[in-house]
C-alpha positions in Angstrom: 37.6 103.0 -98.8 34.6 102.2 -95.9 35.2 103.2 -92.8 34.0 99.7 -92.1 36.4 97.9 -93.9 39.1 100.0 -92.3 37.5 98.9 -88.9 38.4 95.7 -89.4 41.0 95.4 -86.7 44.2 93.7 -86.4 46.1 92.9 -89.7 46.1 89.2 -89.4 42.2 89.4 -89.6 42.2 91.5 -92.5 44.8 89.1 -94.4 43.3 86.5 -93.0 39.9 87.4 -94.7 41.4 88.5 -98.1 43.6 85.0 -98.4 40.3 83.6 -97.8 38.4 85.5 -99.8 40.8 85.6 -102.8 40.5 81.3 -102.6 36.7 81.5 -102.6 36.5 83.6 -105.4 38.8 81.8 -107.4 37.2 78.3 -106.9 33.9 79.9 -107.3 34.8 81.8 -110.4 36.8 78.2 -111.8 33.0 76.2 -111.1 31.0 79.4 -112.5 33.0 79.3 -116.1 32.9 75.4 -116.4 29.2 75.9 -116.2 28.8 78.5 -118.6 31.1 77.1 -120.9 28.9 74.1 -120.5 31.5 71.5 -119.8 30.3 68.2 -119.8 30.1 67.3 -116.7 28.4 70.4 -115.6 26.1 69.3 -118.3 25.5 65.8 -116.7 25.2 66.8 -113.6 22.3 69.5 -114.5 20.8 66.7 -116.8 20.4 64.7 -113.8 19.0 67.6 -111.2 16.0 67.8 -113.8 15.3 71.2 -114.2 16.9 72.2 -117.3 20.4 74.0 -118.4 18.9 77.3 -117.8 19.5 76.4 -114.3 23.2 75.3 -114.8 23.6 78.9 -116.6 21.8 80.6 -113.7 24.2 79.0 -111.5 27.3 80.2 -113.2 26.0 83.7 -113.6 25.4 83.4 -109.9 29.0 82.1 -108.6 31.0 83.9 -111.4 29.2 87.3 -110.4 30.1 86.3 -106.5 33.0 85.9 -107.1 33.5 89.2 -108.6 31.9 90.8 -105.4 33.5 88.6 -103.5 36.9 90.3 -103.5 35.3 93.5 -104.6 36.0 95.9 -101.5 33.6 97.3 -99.3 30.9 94.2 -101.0 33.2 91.4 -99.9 30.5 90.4 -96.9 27.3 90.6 -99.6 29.3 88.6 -102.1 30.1 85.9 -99.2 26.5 85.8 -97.7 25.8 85.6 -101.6 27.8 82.5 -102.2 27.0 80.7 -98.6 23.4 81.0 -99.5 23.8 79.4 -102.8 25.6 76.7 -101.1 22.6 76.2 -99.1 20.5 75.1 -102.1 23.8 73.2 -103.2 23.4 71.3 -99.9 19.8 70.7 -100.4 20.5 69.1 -104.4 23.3 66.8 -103.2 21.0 65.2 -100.7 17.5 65.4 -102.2 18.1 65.1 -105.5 21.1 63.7 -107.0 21.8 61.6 -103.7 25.7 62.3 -103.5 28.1 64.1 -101.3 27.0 67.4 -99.9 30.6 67.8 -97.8 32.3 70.2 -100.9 29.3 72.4 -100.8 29.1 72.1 -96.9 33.0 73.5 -96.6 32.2 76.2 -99.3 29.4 77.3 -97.4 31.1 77.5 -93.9 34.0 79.5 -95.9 32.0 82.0 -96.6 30.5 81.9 -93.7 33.7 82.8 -92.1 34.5 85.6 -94.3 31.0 87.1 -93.3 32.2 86.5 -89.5 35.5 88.5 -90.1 33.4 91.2 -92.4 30.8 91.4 -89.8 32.0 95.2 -89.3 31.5 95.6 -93.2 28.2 93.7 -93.0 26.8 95.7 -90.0 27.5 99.1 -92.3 26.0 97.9 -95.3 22.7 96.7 -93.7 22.9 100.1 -91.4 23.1 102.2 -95.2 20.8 99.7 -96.6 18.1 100.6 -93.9 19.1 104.7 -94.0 
């Protein structure tokens, strides 16, 4: 175990973020497989961003292998700032390109924005280690 994760304070933070994070990484992990399983939808919806469905197979390889990180300790900041950015560029397609709704990918991304907030501790060590 880190010594920043054990940092993390009092132990309504720490279940706090781990409820949290456990809920990300199952609705990330759920959106992840239905677009690497190809479900139709997933399929449509990729038809109509243009691109191609090596982009809808990107995307699951990149939310399924958040979500792993995600509740992988010691990684859970990473795996959030991970997912938060990718719901950045989620943002970005809902309103440039396929003109619908950005608010799911607007809440997804202030979750994990949150879950960096109450990992900052973790973050700070990681980016500390990753410097030397």
């Amino acid at each position: 175990m880190s010594t920043a994760s054990i940092q993390l304070g009092r132990p309504t933070r720490r279940i706090g973020a781990w409820t949290l994070q456990i809920i990300l990484a199952a609705a990330f992990a759920a959106a992840g497989s239905a677009k690497l399983a190809g479900v139709p939808y997933m399929v449509e919806l990729f038809d109509q961003i243009g691109v191609g469905q090596w982009f809808r197979l990107a995307t699951g390889i990149v939310e399924v292998t958040g979500a792993i990180v995600l509740v992988f300790p010691g990684l859970a900041s990473i795996g959030a700032a991970w997912l938060g950015i990718t719901m950045v560029f989620a943002v970005a397609t809902h309103l440039l390109i396929l003109h619908t709704s950005p608010v799911p990918a607007i809440v997804l991304g202030l979750l994990n924005a949150l879950v960096v907030y109450l990992r900052r501790d973790e973050f700070a060590a990681l980016i500390n280690r990753i410097r030397g």
